[in-house]
mmCIF file of the N, C-alpha and C atoms, coordinates in Angstrom:
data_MODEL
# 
_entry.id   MODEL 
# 
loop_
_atom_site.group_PDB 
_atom_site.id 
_atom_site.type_symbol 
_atom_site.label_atom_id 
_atom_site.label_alt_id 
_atom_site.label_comp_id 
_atom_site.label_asym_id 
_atom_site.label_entity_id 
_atom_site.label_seq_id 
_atom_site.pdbx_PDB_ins_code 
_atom_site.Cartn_x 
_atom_site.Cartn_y 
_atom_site.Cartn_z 
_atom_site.occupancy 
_atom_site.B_iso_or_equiv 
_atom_site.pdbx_formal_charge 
_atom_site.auth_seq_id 
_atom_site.auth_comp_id 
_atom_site.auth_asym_id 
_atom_site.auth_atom_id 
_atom_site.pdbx_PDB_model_num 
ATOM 1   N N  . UNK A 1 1  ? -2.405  17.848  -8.308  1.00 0.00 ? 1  UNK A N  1 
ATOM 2   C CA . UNK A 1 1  ? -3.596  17.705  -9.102  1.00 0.00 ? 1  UNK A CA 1 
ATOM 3   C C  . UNK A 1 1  ? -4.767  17.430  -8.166  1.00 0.00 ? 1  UNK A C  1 
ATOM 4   N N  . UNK A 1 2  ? -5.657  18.436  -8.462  1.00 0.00 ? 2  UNK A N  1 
ATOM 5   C CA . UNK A 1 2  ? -7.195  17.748  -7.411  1.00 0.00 ? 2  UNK A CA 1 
ATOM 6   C C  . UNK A 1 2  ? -8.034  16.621  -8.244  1.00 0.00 ? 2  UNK A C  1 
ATOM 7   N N  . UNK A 1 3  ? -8.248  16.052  -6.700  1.00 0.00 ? 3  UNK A N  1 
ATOM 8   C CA . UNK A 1 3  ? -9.185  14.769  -6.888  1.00 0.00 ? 3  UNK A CA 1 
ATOM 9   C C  . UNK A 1 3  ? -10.196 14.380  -6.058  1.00 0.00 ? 3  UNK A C  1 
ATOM 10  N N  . UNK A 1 4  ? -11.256 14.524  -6.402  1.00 0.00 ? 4  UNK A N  1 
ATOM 11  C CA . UNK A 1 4  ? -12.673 13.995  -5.611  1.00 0.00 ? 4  UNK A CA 1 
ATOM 12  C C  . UNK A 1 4  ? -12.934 12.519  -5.557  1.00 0.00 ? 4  UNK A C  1 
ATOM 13  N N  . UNK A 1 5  ? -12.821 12.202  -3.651  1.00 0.00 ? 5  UNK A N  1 
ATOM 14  C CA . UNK A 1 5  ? -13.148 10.798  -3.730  1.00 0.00 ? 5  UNK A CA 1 
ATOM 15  C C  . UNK A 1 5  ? -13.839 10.978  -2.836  1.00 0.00 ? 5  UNK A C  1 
ATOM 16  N N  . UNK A 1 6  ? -15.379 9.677   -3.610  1.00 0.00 ? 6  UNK A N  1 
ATOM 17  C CA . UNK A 1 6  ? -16.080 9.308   -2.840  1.00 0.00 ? 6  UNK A CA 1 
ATOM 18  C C  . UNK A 1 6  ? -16.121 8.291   -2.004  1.00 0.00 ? 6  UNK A C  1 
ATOM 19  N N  . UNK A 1 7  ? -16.304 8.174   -0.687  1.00 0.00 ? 7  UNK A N  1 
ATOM 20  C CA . UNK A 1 7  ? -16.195 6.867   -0.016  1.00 0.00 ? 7  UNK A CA 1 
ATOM 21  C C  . UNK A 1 7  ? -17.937 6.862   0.753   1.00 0.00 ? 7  UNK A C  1 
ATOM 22  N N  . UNK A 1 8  ? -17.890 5.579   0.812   1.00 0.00 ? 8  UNK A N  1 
ATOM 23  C CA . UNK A 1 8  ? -18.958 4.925   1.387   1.00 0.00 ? 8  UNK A CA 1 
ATOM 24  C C  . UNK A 1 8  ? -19.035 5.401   2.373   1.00 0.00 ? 8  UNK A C  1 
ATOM 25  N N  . UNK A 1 9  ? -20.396 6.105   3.372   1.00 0.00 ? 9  UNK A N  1 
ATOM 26  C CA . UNK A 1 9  ? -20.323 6.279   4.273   1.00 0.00 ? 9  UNK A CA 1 
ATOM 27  C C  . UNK A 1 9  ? -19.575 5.672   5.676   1.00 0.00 ? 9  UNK A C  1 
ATOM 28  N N  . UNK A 1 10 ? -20.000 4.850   5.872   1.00 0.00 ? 10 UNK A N  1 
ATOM 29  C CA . UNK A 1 10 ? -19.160 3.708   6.681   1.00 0.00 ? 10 UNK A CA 1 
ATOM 30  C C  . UNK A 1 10 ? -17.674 4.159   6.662   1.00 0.00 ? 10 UNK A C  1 
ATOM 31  N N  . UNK A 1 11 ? -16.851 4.485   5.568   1.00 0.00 ? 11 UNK A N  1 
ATOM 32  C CA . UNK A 1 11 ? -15.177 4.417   5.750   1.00 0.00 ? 11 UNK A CA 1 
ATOM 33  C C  . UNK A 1 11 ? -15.412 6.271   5.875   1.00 0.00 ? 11 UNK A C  1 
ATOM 34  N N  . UNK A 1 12 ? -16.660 6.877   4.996   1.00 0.00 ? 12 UNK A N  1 
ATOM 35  C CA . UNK A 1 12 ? -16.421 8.179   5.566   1.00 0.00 ? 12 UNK A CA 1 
ATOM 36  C C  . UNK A 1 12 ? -16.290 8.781   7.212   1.00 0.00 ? 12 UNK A C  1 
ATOM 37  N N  . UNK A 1 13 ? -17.082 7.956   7.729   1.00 0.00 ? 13 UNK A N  1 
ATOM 38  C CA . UNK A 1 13 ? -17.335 7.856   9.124   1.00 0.00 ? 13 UNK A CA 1 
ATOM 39  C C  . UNK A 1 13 ? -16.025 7.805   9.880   1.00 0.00 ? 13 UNK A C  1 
ATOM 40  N N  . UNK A 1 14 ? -15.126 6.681   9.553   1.00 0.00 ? 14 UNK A N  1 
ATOM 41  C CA . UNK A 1 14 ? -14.138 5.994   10.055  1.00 0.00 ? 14 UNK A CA 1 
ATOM 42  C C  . UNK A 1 14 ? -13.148 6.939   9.692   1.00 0.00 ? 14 UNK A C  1 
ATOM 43  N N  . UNK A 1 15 ? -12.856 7.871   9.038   1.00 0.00 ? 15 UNK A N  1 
ATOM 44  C CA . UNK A 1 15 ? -12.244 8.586   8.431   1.00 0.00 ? 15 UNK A CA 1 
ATOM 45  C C  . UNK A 1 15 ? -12.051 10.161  9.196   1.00 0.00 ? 15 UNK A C  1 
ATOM 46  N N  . UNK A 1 16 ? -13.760 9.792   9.115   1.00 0.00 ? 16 UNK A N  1 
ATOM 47  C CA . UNK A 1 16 ? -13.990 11.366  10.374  1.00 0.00 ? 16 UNK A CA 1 
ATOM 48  C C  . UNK A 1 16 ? -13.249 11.388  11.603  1.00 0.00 ? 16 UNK A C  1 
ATOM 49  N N  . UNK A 1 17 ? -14.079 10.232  12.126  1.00 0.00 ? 17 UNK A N  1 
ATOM 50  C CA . UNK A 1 17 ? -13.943 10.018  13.367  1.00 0.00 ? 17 UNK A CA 1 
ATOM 51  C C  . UNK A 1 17 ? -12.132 9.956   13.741  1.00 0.00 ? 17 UNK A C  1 
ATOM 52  N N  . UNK A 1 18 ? -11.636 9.665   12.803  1.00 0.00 ? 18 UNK A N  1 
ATOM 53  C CA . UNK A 1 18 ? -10.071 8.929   12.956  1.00 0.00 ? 18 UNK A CA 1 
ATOM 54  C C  . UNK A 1 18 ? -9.173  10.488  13.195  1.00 0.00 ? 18 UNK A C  1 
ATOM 55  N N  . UNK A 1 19 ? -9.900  11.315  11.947  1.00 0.00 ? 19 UNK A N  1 
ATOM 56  C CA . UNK A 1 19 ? -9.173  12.874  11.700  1.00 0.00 ? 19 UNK A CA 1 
ATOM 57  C C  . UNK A 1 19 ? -9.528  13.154  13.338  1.00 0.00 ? 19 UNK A C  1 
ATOM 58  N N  . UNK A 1 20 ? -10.472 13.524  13.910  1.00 0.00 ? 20 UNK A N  1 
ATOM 59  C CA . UNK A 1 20 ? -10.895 13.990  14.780  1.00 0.00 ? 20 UNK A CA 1 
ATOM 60  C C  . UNK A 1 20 ? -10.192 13.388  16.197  1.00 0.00 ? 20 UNK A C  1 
ATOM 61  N N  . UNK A 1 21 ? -9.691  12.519  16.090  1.00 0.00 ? 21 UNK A N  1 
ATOM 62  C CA . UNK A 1 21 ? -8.658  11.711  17.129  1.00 0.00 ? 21 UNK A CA 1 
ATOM 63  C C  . UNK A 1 21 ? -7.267  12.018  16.918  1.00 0.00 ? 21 UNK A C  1 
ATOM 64  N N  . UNK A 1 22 ? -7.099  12.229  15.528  1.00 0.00 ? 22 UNK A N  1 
ATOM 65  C CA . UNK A 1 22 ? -5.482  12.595  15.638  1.00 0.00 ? 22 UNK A CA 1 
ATOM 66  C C  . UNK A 1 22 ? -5.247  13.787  15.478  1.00 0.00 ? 22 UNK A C  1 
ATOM 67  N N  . UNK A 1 23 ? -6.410  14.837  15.617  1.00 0.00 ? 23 UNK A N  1 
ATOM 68  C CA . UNK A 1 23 ? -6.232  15.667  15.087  1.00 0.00 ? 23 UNK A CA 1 
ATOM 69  C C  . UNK A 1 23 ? -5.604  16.535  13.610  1.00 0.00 ? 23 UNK A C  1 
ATOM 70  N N  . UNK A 1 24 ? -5.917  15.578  12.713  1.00 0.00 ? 24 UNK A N  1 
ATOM 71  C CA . UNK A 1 24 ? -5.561  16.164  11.834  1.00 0.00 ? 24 UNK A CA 1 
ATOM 72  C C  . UNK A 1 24 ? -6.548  15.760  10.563  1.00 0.00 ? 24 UNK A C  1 
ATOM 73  N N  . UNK A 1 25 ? -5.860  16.667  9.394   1.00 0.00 ? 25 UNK A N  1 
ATOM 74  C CA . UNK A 1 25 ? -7.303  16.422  8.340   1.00 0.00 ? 25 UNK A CA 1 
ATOM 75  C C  . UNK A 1 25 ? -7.480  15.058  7.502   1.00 0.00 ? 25 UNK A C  1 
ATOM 76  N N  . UNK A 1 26 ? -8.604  14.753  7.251   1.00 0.00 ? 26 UNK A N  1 
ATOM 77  C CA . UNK A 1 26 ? -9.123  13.806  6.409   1.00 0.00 ? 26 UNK A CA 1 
ATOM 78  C C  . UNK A 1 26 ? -8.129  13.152  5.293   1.00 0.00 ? 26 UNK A C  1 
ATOM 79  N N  . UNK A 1 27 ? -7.563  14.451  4.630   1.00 0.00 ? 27 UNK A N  1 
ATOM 80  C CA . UNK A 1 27 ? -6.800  14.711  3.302   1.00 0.00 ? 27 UNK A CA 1 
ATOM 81  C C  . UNK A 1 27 ? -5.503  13.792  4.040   1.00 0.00 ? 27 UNK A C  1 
ATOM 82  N N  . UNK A 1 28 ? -5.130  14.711  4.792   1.00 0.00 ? 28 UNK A N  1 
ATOM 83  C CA . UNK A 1 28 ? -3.863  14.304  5.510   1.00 0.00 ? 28 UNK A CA 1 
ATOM 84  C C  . UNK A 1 28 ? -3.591  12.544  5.903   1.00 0.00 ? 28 UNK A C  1 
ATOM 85  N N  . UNK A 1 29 ? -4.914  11.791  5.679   1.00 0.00 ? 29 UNK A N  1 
ATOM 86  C CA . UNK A 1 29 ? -5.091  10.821  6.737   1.00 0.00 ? 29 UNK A CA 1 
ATOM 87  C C  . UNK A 1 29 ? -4.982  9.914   5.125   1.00 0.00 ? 29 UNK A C  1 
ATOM 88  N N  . UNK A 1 30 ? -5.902  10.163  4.209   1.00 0.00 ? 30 UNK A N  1 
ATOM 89  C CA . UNK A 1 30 ? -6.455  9.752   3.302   1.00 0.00 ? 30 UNK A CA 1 
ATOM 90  C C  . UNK A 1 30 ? -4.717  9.427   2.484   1.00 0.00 ? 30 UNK A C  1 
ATOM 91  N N  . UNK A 1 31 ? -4.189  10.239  2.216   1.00 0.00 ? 31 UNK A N  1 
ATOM 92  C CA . UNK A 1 31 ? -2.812  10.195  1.786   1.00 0.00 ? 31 UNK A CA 1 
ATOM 93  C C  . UNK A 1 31 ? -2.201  9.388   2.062   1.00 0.00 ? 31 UNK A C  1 
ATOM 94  N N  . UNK A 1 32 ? -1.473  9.460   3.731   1.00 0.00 ? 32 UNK A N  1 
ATOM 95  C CA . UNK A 1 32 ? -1.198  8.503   4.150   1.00 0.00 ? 32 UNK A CA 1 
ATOM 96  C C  . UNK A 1 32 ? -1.384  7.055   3.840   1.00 0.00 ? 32 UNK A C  1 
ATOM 97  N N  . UNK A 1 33 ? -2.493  6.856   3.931   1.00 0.00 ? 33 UNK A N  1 
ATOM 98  C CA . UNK A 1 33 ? -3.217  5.804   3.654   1.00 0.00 ? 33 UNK A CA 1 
ATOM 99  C C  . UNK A 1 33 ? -2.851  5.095   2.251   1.00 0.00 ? 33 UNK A C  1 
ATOM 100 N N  . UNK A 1 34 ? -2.680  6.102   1.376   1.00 0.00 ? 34 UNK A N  1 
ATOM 101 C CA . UNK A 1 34 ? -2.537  5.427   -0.188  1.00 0.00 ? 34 UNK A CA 1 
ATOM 102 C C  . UNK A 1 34 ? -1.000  4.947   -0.260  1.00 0.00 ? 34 UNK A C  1 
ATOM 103 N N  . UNK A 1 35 ? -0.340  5.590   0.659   1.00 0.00 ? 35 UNK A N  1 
ATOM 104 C CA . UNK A 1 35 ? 0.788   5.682   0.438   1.00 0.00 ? 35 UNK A CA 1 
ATOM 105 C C  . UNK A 1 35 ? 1.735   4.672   0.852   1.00 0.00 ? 35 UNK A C  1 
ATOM 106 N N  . UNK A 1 36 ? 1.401   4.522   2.037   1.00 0.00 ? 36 UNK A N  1 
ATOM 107 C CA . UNK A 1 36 ? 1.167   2.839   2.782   1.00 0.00 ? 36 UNK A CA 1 
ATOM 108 C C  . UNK A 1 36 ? 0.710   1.752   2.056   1.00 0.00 ? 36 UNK A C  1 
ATOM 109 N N  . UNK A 1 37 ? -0.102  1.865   1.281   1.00 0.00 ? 37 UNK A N  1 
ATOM 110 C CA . UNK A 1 37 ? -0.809  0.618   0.443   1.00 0.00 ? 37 UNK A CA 1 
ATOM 111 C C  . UNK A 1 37 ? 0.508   0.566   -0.729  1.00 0.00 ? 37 UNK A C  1 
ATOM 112 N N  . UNK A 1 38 ? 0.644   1.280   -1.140  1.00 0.00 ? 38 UNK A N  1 
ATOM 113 C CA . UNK A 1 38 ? 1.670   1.086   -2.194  1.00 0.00 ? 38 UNK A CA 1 
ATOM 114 C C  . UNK A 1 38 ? 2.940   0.820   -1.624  1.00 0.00 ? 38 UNK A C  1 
ATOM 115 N N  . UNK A 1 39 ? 3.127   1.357   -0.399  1.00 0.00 ? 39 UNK A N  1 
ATOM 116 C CA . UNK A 1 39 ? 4.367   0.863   -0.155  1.00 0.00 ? 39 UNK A CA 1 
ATOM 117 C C  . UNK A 1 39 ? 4.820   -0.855  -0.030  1.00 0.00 ? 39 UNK A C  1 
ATOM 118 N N  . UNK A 1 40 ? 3.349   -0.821  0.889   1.00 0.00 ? 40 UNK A N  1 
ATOM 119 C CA . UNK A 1 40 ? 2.925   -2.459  0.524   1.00 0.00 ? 40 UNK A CA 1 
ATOM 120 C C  . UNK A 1 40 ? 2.956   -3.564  -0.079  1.00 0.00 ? 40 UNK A C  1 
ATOM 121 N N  . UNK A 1 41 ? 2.410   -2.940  -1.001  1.00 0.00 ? 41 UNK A N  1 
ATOM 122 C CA . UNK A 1 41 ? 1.998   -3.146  -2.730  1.00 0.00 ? 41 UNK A CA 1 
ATOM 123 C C  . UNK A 1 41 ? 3.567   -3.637  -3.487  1.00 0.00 ? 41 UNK A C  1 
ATOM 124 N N  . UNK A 1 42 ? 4.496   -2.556  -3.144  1.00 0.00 ? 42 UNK A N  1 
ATOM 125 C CA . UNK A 1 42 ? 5.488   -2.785  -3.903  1.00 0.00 ? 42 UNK A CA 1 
ATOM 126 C C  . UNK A 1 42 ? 6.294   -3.605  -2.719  1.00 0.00 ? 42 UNK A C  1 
ATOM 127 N N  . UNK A 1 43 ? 6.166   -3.725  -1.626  1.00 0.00 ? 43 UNK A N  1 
ATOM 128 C CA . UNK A 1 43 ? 7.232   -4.515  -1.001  1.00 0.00 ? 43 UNK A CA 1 
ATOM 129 C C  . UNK A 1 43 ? 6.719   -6.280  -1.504  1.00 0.00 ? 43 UNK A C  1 
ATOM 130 N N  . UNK A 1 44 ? 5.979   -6.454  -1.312  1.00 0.00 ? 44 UNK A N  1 
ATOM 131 C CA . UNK A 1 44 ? 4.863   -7.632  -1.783  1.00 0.00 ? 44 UNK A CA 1 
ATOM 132 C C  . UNK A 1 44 ? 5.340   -8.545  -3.091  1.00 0.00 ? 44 UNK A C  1 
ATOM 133 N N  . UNK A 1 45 ? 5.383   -7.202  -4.177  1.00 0.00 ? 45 UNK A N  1 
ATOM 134 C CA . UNK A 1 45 ? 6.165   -7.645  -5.606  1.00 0.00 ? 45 UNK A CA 1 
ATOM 135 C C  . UNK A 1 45 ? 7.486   -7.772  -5.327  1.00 0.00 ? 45 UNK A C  1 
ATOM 136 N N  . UNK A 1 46 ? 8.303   -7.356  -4.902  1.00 0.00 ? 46 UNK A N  1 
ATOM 137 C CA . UNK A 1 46 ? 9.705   -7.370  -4.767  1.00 0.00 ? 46 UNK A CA 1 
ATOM 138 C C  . UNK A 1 46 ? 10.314  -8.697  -3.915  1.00 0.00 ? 46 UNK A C  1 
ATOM 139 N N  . UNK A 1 47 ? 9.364   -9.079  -2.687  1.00 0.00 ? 47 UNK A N  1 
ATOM 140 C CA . UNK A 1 47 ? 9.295   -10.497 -2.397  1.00 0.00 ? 47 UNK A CA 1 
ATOM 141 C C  . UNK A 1 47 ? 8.826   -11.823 -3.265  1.00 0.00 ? 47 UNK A C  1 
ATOM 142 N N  . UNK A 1 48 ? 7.612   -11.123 -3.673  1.00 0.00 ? 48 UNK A N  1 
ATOM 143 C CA . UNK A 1 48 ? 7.601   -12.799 -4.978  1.00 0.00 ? 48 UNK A CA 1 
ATOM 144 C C  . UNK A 1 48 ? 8.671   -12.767 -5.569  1.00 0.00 ? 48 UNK A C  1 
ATOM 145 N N  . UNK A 1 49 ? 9.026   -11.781 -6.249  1.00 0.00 ? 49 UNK A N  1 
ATOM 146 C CA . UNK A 1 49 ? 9.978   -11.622 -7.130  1.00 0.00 ? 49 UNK A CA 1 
ATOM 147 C C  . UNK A 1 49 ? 11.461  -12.452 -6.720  1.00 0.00 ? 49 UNK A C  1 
ATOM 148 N N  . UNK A 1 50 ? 12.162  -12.124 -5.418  1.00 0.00 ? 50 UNK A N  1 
ATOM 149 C CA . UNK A 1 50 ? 12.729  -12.647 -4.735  1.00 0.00 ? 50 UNK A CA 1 
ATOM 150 C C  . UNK A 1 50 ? 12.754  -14.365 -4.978  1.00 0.00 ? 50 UNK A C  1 
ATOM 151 N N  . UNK A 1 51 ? 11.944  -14.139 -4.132  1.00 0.00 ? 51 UNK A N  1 
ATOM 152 C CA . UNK A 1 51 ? 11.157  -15.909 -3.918  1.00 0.00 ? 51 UNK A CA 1 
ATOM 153 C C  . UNK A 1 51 ? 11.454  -16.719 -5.192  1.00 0.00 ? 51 UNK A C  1 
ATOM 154 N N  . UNK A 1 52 ? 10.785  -15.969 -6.286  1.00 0.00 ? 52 UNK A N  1 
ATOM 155 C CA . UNK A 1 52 ? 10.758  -16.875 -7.711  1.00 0.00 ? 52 UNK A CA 1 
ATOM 156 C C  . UNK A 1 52 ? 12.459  -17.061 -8.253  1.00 0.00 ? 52 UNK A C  1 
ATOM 157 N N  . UNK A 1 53 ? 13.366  -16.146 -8.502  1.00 0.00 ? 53 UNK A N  1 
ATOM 158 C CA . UNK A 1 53 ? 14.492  -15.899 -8.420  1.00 0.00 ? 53 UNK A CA 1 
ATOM 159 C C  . UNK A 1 53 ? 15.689  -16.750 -7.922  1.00 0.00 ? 53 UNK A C  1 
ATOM 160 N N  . UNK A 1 54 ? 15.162  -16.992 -6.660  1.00 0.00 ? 54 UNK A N  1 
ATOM 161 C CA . UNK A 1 54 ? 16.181  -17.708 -5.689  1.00 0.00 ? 54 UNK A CA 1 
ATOM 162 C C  . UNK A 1 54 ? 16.177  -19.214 -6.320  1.00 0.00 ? 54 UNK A C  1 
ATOM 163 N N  . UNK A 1 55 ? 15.525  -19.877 -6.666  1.00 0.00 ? 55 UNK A N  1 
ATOM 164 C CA . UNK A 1 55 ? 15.609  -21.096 -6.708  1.00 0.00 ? 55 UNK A CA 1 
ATOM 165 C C  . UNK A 1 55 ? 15.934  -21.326 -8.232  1.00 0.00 ? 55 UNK A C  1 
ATOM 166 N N  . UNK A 1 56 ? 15.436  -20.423 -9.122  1.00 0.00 ? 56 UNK A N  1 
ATOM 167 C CA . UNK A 1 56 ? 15.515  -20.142 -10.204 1.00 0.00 ? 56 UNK A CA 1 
ATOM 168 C C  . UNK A 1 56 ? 17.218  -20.098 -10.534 1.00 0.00 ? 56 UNK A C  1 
ATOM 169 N N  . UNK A 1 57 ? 17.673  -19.117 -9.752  1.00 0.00 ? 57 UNK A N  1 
ATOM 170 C CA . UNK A 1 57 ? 19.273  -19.265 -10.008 1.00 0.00 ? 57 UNK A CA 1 
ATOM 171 C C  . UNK A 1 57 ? 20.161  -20.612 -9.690  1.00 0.00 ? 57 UNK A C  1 
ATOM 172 N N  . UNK A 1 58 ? 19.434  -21.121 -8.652  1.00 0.00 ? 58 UNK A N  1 
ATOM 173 C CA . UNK A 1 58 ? 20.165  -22.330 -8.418  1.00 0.00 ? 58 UNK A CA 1 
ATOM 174 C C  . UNK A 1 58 ? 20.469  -23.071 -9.608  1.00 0.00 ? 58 UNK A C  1 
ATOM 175 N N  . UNK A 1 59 ? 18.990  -22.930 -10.504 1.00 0.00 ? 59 UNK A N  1 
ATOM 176 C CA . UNK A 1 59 ? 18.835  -24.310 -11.773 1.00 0.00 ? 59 UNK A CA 1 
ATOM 177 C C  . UNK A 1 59 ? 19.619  -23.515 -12.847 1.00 0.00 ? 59 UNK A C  1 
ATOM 178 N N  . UNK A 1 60 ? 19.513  -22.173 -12.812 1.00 0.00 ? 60 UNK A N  1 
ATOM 179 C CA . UNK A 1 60 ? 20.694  -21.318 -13.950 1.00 0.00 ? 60 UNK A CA 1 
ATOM 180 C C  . UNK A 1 60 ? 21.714  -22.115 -13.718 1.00 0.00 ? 60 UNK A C  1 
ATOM 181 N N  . UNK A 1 61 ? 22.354  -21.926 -12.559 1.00 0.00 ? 61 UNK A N  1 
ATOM 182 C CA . UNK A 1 61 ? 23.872  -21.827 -12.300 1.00 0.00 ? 61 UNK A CA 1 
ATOM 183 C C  . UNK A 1 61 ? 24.237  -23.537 -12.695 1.00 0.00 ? 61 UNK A C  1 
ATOM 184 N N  . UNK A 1 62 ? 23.341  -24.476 -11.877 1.00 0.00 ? 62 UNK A N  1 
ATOM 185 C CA . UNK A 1 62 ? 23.753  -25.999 -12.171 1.00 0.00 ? 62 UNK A CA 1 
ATOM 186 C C  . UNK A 1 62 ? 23.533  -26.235 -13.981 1.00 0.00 ? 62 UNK A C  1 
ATOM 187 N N  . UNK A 1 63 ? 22.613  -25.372 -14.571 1.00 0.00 ? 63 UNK A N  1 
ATOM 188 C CA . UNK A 1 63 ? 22.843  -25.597 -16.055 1.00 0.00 ? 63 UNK A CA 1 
ATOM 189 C C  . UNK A 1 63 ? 23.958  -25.059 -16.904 1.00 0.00 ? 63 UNK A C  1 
ATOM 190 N N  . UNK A 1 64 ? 24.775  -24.332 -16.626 1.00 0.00 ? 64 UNK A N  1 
ATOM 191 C CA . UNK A 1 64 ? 25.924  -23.889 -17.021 1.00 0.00 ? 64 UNK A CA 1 
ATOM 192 C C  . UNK A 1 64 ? 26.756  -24.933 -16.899 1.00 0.00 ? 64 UNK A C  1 
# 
């Protein structure tokens, strides 16, 4: 699906300049980029999640 994004000059810049170092396109870079954040994103939730869980079972298990 196409999608037009605008970025602030400043990250357009950073964006340019970045394609132009790795040689490769904007699109290509821009992707990446989202894709990483979410990976992020979801590793992030899956640790609270964790976190909250763990101690949580302790008080399950001693209430049984």
């Amino acid at each position: 699906m196409a999608m037009a994004l605008r970025l602030p000059d400043d990250l357009d810049a950073k964006l340019t300049a970045r394609a132009e170092r790795t040689g490769r396109s904007k699109q290509t870079l821009a992707i990446e980029a989202i894709r990483d954040a979410e990976a992020r994103a979801e590793l992030n939730v899956h640790d609270i999640l964790a976190e909250l869980t763990d101690p949580d079972s302790e008080i399950l298990e001693y209430l049984k």
